[in-house]
N, CA, C and O atoms as a Maestro MAE file, in Angstrom:
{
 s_m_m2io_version
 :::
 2.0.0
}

f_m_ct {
 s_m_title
 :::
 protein
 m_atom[332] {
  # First column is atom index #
  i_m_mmod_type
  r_m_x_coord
  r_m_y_coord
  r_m_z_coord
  i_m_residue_number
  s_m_chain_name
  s_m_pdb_residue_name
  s_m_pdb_atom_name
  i_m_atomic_number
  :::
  1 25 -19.293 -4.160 -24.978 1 A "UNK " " N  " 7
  2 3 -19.749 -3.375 -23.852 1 A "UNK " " CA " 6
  3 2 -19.604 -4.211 -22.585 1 A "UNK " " C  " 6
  4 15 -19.779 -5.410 -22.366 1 A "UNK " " O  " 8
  5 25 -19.206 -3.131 -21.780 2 A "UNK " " N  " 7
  6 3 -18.543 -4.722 -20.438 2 A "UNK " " CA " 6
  7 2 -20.035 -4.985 -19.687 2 A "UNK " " C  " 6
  8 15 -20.898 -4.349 -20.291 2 A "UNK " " O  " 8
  9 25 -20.453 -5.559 -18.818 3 A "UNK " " N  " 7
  10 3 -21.418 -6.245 -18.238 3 A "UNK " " CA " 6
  11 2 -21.217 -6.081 -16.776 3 A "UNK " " C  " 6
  12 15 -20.072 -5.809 -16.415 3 A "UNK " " O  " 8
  13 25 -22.005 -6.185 -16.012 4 A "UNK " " N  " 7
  14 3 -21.967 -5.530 -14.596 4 A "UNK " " CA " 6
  15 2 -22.472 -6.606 -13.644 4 A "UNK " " C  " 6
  16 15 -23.679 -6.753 -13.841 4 A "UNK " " O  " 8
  17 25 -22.077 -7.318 -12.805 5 A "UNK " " N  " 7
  18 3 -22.956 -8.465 -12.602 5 A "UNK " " CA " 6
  19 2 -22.746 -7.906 -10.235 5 A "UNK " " C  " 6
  20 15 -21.806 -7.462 -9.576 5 A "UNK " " O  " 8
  21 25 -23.690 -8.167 -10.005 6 A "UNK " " N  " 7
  22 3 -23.976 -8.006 -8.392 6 A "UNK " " CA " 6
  23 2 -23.625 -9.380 -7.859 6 A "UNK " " C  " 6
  24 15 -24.266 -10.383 -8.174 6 A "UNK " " O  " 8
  25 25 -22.677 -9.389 -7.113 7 A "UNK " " N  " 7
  26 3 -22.261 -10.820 -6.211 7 A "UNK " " CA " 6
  27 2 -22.173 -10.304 -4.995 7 A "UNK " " C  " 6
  28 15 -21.512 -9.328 -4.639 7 A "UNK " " O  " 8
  29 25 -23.304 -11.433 -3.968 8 A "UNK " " N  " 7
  30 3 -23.096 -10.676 -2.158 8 A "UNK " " CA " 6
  31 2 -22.581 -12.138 -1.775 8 A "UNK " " C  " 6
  32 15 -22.945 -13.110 -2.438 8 A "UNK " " O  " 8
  33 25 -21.755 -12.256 -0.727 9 A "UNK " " N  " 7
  34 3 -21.251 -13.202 -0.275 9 A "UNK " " CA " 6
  35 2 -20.284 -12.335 0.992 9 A "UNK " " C  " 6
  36 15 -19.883 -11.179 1.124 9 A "UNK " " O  " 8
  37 25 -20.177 -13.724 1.864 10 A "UNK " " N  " 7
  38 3 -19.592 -12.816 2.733 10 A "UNK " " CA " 6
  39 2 -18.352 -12.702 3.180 10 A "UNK " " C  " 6
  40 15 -17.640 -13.672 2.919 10 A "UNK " " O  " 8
  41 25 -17.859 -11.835 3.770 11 A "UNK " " N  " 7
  42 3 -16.025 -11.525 3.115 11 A "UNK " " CA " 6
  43 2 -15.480 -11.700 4.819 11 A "UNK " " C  " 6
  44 15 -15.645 -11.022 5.833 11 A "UNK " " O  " 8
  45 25 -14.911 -12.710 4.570 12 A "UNK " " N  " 7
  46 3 -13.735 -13.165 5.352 12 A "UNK " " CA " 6
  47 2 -12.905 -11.868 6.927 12 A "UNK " " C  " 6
  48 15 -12.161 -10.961 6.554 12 A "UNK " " O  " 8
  49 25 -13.108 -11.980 7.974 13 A "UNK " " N  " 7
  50 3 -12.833 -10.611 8.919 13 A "UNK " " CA " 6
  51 2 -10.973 -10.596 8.861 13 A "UNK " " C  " 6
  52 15 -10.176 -9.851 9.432 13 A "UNK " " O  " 8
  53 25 -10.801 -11.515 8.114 14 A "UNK " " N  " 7
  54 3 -9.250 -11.735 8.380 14 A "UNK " " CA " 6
  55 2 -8.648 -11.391 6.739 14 A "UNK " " C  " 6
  56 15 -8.462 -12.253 5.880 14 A "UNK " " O  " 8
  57 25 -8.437 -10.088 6.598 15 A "UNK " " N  " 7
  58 3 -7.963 -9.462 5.614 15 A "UNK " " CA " 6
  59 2 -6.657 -10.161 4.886 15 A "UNK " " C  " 6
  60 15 -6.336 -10.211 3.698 15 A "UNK " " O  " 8
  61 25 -6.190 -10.550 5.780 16 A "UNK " " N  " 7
  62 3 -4.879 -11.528 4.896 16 A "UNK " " CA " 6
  63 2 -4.979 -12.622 4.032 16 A "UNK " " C  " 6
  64 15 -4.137 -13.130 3.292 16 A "UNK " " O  " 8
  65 25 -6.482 -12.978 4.309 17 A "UNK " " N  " 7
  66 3 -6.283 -14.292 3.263 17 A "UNK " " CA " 6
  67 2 -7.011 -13.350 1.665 17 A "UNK " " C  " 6
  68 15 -7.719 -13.705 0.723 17 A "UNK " " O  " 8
  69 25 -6.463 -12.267 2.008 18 A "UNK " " N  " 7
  70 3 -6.695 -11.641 0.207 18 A "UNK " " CA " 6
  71 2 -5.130 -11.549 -0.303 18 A "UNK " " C  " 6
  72 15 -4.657 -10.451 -0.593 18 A "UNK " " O  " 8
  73 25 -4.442 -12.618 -0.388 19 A "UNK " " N  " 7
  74 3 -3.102 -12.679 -0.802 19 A "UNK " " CA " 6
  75 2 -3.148 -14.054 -1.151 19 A "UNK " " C  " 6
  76 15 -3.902 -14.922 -0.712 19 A "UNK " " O  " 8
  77 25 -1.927 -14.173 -2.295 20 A "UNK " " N  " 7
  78 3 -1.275 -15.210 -2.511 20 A "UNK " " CA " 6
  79 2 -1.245 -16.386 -1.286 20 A "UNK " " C  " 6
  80 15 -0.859 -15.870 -0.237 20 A "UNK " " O  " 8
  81 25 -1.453 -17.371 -1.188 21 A "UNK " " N  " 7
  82 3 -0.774 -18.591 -0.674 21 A "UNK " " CA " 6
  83 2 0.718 -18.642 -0.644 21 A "UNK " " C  " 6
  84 15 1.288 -18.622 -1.734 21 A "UNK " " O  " 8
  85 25 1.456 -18.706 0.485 22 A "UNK " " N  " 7
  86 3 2.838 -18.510 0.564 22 A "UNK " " CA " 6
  87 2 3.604 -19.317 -0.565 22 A "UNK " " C  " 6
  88 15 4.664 -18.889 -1.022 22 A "UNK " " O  " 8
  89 25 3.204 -20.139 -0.865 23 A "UNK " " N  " 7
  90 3 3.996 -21.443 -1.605 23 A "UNK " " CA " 6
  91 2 3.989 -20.561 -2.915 23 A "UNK " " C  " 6
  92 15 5.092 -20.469 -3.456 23 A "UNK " " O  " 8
  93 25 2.692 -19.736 -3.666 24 A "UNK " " N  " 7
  94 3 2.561 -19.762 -4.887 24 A "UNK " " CA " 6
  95 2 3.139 -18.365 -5.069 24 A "UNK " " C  " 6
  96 15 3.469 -17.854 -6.139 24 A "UNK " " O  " 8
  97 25 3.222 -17.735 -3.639 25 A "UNK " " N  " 7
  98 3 3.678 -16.683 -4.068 25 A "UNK " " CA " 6
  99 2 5.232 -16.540 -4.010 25 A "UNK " " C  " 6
  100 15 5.683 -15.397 -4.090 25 A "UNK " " O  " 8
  101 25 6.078 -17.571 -3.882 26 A "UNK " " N  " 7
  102 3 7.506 -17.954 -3.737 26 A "UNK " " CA " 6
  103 2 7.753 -18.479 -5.239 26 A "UNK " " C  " 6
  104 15 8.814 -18.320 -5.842 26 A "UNK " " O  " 8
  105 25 6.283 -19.319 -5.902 27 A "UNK " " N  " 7
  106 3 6.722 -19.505 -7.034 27 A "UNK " " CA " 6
  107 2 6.246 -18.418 -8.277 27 A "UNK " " C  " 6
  108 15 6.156 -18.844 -9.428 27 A "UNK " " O  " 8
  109 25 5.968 -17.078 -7.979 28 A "UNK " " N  " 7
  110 3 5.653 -16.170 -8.557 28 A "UNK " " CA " 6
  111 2 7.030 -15.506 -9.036 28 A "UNK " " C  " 6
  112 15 7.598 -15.526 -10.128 28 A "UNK " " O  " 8
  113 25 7.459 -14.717 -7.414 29 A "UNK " " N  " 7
  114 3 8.621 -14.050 -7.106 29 A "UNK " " CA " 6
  115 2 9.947 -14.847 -7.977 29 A "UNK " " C  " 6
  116 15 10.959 -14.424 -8.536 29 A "UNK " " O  " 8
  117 25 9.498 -15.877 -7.814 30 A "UNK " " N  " 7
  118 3 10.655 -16.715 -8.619 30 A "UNK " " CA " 6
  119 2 10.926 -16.810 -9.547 30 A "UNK " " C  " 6
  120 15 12.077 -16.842 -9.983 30 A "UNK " " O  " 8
  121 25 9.654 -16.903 -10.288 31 A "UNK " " N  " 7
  122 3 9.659 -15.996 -11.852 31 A "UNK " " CA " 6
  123 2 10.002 -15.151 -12.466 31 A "UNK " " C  " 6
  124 15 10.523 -15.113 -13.581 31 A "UNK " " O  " 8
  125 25 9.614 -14.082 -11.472 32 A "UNK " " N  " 7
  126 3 9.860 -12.632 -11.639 32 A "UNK " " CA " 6
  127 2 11.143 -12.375 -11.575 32 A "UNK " " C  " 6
  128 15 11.545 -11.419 -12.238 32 A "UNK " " O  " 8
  129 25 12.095 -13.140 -10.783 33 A "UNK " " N  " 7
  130 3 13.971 -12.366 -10.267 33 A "UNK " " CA " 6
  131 2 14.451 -13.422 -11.426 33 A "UNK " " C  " 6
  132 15 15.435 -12.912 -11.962 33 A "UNK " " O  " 8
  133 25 14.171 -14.618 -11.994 34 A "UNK " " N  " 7
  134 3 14.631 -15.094 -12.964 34 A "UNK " " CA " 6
  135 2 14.285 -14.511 -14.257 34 A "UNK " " C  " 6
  136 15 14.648 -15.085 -15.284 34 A "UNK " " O  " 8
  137 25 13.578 -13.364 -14.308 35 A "UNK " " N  " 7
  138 3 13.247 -12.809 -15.573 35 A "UNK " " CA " 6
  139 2 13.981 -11.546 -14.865 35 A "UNK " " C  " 6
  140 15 14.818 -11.086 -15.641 35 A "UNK " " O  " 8
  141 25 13.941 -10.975 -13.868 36 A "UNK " " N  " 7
  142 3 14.838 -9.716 -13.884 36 A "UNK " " CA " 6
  143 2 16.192 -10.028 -14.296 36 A "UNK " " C  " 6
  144 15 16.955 -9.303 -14.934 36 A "UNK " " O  " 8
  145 25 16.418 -11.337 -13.800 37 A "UNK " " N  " 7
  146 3 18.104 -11.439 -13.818 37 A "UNK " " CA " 6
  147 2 18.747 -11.724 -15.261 37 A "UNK " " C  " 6
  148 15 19.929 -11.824 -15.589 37 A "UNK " " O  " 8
  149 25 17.300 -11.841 -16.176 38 A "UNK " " N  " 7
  150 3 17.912 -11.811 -17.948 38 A "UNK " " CA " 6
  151 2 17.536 -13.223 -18.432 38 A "UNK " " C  " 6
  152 15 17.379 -13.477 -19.627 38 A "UNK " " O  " 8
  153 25 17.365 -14.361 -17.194 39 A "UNK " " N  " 7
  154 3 16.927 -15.493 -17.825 39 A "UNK " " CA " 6
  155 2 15.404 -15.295 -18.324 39 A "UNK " " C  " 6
  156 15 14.481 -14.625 -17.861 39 A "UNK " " O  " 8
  157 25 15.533 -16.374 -19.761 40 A "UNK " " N  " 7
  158 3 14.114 -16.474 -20.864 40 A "UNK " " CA " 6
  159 2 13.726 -17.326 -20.111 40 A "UNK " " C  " 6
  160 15 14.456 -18.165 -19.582 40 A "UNK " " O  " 8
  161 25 12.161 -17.194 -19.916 41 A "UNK " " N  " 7
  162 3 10.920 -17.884 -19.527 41 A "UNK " " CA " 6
  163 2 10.237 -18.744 -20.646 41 A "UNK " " C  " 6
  164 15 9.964 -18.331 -21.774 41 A "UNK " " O  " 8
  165 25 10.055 -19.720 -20.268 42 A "UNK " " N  " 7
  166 3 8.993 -20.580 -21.563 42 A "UNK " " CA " 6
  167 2 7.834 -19.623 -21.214 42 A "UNK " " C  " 6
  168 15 7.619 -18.780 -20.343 42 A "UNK " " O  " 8
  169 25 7.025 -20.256 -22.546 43 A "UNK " " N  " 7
  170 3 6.136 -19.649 -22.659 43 A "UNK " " CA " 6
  171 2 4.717 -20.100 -21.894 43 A "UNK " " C  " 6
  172 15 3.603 -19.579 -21.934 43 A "UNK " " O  " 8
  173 25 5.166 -21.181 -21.241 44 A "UNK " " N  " 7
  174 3 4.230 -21.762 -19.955 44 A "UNK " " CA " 6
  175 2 4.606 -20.914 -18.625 44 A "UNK " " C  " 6
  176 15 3.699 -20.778 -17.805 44 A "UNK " " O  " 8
  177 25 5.619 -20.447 -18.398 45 A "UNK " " N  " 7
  178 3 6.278 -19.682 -17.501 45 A "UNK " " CA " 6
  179 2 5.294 -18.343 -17.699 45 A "UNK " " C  " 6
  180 15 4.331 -18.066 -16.985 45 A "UNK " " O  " 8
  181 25 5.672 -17.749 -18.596 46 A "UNK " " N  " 7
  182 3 5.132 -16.417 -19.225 46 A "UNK " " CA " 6
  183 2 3.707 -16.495 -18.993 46 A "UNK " " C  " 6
  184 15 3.237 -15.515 -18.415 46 A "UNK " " O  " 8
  185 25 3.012 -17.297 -19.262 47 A "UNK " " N  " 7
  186 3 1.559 -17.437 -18.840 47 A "UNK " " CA " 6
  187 2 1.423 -17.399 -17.398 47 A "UNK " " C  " 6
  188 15 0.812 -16.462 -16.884 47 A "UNK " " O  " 8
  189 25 1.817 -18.119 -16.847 48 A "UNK " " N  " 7
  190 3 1.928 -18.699 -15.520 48 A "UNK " " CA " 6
  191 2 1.986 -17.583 -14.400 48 A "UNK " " C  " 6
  192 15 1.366 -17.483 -13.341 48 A "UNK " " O  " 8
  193 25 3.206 -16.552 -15.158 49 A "UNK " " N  " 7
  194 3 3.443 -15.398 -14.112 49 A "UNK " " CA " 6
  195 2 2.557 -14.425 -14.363 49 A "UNK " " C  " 6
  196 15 2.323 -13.613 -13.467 49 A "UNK " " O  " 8
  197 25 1.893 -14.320 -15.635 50 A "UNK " " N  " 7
  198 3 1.522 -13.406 -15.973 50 A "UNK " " CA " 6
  199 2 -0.188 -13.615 -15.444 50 A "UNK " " C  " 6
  200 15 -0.957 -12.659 -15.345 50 A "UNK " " O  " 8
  201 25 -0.502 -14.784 -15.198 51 A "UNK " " N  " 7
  202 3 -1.690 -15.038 -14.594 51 A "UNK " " CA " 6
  203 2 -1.844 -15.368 -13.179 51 A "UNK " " C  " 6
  204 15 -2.910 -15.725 -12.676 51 A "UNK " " O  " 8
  205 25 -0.394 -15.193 -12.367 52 A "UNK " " N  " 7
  206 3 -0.302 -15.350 -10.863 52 A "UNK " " CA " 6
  207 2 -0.376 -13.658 -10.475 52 A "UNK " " C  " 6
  208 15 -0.958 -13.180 -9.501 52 A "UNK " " O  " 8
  209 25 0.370 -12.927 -11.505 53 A "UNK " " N  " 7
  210 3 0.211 -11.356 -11.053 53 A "UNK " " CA " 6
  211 2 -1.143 -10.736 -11.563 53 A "UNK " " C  " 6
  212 15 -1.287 -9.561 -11.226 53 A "UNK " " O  " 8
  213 25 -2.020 -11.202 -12.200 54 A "UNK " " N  " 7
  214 3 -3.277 -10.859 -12.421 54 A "UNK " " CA " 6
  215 2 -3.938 -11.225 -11.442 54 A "UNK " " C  " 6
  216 15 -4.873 -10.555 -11.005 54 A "UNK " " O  " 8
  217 25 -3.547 -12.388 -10.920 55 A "UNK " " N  " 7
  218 3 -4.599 -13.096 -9.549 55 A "UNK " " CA " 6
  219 2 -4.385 -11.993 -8.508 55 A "UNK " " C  " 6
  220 15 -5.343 -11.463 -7.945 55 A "UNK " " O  " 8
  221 25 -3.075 -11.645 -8.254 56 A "UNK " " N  " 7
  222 3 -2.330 -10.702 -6.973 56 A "UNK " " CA " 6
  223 2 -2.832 -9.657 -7.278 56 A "UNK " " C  " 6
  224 15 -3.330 -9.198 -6.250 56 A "UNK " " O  " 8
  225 25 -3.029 -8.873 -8.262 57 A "UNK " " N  " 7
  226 3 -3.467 -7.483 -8.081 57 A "UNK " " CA " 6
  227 2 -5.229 -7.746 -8.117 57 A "UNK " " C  " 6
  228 15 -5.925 -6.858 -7.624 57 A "UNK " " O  " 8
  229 25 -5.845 -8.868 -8.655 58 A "UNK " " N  " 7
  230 3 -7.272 -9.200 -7.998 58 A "UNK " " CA " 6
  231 2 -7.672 -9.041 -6.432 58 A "UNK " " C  " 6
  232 15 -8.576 -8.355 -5.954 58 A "UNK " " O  " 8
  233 25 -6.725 -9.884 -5.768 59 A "UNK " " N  " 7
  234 3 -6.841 -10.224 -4.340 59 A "UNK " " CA " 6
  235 2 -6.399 -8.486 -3.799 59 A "UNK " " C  " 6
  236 15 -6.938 -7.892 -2.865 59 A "UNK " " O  " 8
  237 25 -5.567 -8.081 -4.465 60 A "UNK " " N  " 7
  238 3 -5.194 -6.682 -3.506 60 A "UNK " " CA " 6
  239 2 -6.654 -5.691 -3.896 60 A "UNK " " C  " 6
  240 15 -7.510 -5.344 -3.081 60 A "UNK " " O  " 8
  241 25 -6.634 -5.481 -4.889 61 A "UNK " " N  " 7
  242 3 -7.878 -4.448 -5.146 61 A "UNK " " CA " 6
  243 2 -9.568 -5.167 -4.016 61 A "UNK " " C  " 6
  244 15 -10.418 -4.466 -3.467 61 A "UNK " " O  " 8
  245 25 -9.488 -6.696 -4.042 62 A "UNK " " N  " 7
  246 3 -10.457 -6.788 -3.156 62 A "UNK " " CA " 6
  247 2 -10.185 -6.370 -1.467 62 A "UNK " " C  " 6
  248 15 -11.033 -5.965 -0.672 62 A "UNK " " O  " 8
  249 25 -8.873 -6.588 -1.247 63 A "UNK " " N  " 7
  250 3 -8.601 -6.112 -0.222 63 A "UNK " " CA " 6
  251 2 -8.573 -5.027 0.218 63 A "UNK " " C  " 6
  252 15 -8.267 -4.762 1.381 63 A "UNK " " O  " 8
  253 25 -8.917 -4.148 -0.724 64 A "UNK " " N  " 7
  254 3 -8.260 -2.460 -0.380 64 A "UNK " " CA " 6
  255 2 -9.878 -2.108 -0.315 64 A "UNK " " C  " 6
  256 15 -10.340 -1.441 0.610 64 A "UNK " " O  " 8
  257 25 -10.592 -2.565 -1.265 65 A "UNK " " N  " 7
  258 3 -12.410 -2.010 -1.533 65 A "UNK " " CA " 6
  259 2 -13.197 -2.811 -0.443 65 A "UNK " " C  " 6
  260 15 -14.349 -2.436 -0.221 65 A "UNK " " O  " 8
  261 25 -12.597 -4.092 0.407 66 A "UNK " " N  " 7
  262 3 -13.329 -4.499 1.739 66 A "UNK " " CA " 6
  263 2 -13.111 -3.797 2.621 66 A "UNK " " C  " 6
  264 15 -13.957 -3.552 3.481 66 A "UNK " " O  " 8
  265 25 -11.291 -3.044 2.620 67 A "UNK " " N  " 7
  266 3 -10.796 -2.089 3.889 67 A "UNK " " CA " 6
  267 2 -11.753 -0.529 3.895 67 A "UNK " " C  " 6
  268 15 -12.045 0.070 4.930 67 A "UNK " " O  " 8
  269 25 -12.133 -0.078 2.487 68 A "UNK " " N  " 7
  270 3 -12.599 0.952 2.333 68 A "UNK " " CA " 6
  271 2 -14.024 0.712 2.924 68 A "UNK " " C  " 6
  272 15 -14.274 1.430 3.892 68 A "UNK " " O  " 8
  273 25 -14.887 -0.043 2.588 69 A "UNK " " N  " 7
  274 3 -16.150 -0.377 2.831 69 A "UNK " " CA " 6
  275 2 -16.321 -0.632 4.253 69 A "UNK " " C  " 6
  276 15 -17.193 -0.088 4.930 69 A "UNK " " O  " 8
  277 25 -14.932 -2.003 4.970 70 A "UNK " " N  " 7
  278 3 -15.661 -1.064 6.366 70 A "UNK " " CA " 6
  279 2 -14.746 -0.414 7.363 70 A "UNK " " C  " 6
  280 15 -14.397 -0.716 8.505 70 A "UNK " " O  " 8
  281 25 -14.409 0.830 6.347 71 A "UNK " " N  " 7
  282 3 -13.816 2.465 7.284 71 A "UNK " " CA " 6
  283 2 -15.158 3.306 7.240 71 A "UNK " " C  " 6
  284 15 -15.548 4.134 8.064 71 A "UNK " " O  " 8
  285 25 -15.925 2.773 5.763 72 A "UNK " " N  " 7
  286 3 -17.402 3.796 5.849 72 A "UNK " " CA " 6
  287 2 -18.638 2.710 6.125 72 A "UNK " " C  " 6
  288 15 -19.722 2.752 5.543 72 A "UNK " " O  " 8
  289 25 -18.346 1.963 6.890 73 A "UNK " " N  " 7
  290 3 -19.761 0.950 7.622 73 A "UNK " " CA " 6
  291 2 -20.305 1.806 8.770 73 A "UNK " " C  " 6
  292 15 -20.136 2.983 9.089 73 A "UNK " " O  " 8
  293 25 -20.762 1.155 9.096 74 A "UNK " " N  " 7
  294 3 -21.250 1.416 10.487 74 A "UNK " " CA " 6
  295 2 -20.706 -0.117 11.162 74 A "UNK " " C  " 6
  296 15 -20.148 -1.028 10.550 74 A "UNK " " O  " 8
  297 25 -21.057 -0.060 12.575 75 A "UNK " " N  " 7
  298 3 -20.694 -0.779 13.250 75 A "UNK " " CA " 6
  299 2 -21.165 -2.211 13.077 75 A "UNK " " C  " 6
  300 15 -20.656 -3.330 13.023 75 A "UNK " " O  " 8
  301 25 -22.570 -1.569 13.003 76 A "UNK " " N  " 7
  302 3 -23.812 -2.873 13.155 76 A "UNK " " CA " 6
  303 2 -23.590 -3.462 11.549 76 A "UNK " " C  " 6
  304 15 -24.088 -4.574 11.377 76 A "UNK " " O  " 8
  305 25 -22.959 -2.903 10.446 77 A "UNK " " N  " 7
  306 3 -22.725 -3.376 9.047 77 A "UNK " " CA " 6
  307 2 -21.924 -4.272 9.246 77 A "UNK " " C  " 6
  308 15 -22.200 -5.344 8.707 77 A "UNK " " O  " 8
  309 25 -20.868 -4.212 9.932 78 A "UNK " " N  " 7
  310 3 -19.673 -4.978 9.985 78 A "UNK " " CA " 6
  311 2 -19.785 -6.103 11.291 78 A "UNK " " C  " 6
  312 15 -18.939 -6.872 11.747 78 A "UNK " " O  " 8
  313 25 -20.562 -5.963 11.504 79 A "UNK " " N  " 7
  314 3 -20.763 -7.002 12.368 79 A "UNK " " CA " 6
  315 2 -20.863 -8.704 12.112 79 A "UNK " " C  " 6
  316 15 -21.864 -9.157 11.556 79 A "UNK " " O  " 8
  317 25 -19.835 -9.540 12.527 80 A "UNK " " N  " 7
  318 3 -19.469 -11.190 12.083 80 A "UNK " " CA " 6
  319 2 -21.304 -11.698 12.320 80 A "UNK " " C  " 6
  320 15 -21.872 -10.916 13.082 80 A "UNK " " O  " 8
  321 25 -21.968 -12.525 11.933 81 A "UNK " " N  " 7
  322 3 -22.769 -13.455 12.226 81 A "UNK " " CA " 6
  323 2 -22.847 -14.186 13.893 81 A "UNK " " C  " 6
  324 15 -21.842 -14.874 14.070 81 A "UNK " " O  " 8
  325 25 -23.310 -14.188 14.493 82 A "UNK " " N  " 7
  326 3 -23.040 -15.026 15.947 82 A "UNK " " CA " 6
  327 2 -22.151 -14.268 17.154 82 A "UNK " " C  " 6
  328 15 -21.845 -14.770 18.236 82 A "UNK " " O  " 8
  329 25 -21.736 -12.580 16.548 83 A "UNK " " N  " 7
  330 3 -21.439 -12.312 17.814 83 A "UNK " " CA " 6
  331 2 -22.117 -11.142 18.525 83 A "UNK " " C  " 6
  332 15 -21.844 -10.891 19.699 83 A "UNK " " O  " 8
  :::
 }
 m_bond[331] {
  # First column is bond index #
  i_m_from
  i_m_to
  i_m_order
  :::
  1 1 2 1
  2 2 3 1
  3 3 4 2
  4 3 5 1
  5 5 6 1
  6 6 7 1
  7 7 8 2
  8 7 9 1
  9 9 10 1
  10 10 11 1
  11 11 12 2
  12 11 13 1
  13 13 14 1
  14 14 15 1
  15 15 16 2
  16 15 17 1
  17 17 18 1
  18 18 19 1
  19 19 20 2
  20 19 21 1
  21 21 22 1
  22 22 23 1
  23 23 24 2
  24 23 25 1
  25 25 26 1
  26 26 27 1
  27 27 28 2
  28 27 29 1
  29 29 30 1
  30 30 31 1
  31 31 32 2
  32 31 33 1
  33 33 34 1
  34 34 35 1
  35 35 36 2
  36 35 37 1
  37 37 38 1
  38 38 39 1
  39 39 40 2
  40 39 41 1
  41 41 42 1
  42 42 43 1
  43 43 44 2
  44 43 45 1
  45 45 46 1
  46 46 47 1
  47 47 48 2
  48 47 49 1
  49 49 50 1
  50 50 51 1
  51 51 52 2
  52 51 53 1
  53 53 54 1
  54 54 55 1
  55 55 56 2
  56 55 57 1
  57 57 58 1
  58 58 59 1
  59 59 60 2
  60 59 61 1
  61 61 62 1
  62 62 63 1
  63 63 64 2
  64 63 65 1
  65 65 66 1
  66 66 67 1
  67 67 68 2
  68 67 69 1
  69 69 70 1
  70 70 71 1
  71 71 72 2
  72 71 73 1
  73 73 74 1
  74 74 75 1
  75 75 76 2
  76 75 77 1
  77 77 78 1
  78 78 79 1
  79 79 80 2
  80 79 81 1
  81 81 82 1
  82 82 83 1
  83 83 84 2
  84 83 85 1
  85 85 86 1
  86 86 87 1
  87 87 88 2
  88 87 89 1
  89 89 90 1
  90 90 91 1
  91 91 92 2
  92 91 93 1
  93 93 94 1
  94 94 95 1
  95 95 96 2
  96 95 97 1
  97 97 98 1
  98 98 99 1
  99 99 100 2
  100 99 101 1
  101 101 102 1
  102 102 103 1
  103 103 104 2
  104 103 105 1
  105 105 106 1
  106 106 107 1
  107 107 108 2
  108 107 109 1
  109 109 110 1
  110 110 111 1
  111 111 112 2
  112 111 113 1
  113 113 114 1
  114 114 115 1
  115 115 116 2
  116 115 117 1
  117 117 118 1
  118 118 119 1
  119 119 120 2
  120 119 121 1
  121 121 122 1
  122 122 123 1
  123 123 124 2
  124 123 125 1
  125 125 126 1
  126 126 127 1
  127 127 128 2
  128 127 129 1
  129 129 130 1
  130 130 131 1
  131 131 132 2
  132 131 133 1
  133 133 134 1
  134 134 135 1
  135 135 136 2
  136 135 137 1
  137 137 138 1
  138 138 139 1
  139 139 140 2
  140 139 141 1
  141 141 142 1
  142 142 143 1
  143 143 144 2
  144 143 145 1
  145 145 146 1
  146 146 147 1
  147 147 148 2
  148 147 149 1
  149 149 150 1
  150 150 151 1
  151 151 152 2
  152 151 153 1
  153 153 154 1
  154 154 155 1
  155 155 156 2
  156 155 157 1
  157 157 158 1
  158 158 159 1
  159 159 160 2
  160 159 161 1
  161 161 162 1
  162 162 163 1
  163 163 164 2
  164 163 165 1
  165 165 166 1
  166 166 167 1
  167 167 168 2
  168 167 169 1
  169 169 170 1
  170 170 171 1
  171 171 172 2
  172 171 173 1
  173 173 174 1
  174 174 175 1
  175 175 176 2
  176 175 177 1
  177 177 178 1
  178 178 179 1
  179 179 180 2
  180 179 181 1
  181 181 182 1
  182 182 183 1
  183 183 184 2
  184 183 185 1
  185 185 186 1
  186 186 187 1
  187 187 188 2
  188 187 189 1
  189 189 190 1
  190 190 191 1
  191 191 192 2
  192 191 193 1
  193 193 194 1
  194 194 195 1
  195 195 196 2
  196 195 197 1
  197 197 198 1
  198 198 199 1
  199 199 200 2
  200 199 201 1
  201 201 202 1
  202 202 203 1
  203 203 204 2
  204 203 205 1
  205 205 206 1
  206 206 207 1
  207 207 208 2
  208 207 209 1
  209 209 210 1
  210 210 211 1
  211 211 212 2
  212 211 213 1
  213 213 214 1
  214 214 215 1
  215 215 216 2
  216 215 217 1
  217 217 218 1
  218 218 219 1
  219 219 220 2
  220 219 221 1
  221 221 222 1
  222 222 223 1
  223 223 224 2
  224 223 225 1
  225 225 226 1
  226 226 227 1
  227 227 228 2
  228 227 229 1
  229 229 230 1
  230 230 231 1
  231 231 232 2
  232 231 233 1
  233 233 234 1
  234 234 235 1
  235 235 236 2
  236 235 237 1
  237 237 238 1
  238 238 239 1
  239 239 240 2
  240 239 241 1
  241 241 242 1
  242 242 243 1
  243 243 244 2
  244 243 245 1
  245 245 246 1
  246 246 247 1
  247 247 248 2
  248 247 249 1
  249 249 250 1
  250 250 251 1
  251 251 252 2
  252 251 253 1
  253 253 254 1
  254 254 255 1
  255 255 256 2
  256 255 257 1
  257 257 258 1
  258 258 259 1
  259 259 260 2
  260 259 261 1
  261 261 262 1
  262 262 263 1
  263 263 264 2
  264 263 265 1
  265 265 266 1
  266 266 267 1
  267 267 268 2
  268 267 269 1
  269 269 270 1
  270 270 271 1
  271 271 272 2
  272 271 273 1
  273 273 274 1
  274 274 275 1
  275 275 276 2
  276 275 277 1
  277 277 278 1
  278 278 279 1
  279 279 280 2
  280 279 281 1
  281 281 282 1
  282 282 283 1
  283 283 284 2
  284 283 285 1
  285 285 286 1
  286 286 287 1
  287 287 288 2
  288 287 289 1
  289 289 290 1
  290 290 291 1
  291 291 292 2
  292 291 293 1
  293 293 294 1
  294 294 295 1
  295 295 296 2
  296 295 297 1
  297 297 298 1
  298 298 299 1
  299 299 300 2
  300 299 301 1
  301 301 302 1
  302 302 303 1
  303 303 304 2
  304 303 305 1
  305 305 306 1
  306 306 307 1
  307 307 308 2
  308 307 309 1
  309 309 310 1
  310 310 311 1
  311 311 312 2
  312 311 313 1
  313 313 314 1
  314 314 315 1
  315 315 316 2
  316 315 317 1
  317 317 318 1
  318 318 319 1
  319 319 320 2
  320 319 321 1
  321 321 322 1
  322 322 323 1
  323 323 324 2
  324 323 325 1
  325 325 326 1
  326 326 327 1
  327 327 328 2
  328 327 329 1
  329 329 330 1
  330 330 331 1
  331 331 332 2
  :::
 }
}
């Protein structure tokens, strides 16, 4: 039975850093067109990509449920600390 756990912390106003790191995401993509193009992946590879595109669709789904949350805030919700 899955488990439900409440985490508040506070989320970053600069929506882009819910992505890959440029570097890791060059060594993702890189994975990926060397496996489109027919070349075999070790099986450290295979892990590797397969746990960099689990991270990426993490970071996007948080990105999309922070964008949703504040289209339905209010003003004073979304408001940074100190301004």
């Amino acid at each position: 039975m899955p488990q439900h756990v409440l985490v508040e912390f506070e989320m970053p106003a600069d929506l882009d850093r819910f992505k890959l790191p440029q570097g890791v995401n060059e060594r993702l993509h890189g994975l990926l067109d060397r496996q489109d193009r027919g070349e075999a992946l070790t099986s450290a590879e295979r892990t590797e990509a397969e746990g960099l595109v689990e991270l990426s669709e993490l970071l996007s789904l948080l990105r999309l449920r922070t964008q949703r949350i504040w289209q339905d805030a209010s003003p004073e919700e979304c408001a940074l600390p100190g301004m």
